[in-house]
N, C-alpha and C positions, 0 to 999 in steps of 0.2 A: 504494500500500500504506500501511496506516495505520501513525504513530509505535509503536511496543512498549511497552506500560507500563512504566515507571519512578519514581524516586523527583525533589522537591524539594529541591534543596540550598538550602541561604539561608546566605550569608555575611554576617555583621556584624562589626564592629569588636569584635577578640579570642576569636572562638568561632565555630563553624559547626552546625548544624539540621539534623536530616530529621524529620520531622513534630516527633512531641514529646522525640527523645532529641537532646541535645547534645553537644558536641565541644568542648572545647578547642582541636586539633592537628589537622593532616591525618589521621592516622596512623590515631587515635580512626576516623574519615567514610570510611578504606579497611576497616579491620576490620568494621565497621557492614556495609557495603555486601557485601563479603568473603560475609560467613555468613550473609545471610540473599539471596546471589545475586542482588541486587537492581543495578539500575543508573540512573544520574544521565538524567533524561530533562529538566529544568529546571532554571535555576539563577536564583536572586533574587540581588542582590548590594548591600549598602550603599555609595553615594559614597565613604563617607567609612572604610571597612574595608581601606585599599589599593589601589595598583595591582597590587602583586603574585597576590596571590586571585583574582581572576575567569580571565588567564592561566591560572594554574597550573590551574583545575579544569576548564573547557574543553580542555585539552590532555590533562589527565590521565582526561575522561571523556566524552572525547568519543564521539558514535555509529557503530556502525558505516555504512560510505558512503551505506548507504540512507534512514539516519533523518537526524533533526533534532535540537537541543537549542535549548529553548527558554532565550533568556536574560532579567529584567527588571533594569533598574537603580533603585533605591529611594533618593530622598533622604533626606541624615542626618535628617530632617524628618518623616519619612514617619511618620503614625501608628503602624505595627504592627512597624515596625524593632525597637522594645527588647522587642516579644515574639515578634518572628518568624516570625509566622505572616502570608499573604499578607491584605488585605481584600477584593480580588475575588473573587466566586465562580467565576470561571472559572480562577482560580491555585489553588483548593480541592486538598488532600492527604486522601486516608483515614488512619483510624490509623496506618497502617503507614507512610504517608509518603509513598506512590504519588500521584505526579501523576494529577489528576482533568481534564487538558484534552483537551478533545475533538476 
C-alpha cells in the first residue's frame, strides 16, 4: 500500500517549515498541522538544529504502523538550509506543503 500524502517538516536551527509558513515553536507546527488535518509524512533536519528536534518530531508524528516517514539529515552547509526548502526534486512540496515523493 502506498505512503498517505502528507506534509514536509524541515527543522533548522531556531525555527521549523512546512512549505512556505514558519514556526518559531512546536506548538506554532501542531496548530498548522491541527486545522488544516494534514500530517508529517517527511522530515528534513539541520546537523547542527539539535539533538533534541528530530527525536521529538519523529515521536510526536510518527505514522501510523503501516506507513513510513521519511527522514533527511542536511549539513549546516547544505545550500538551501537558510531557506528551507529541499534542492532535490524528488524532496519537492506543493504549496500546501505536501510531500511530493513518490
Amino acid at each position: 500500500m502506498p505512503p498517505a500524502p502528507g506534509v514536509r517538516l524541515t527543522i533548522v536551527p531556531g525555527r521549523f517549515a512546512i512549505g512556505s509558513a514558519r514556526f518559531d515553536d512546536r506548538a506554532g507546527v501542531d496548530g498548522w498541522l491541527r486545522t488544516r488535518g494534514e500530517r508529517v509524512a517527511a522530515i528534513d533536519h539541520c546537523a547542527s538544529s539539535g539533538v533534541t528536534r528530530l527525536p521529538w518530531a519523529v515521536e510526536r508524528y510518527r505514522p501510523p504502523v503501516d506507513d513510513s516517514i521519511g527522514i533527511r539529515s542536511m549539513a549546516a552547509s547544505h545550500p538551501e538550509r537558510g531557506g528551507l526548502a529541499p534542492a532535490d526534486g524528488h524532496l519537492a512540496t506543493d504549496a500546501q506543503g505536501r510531500s511530493m515523493i513518490p
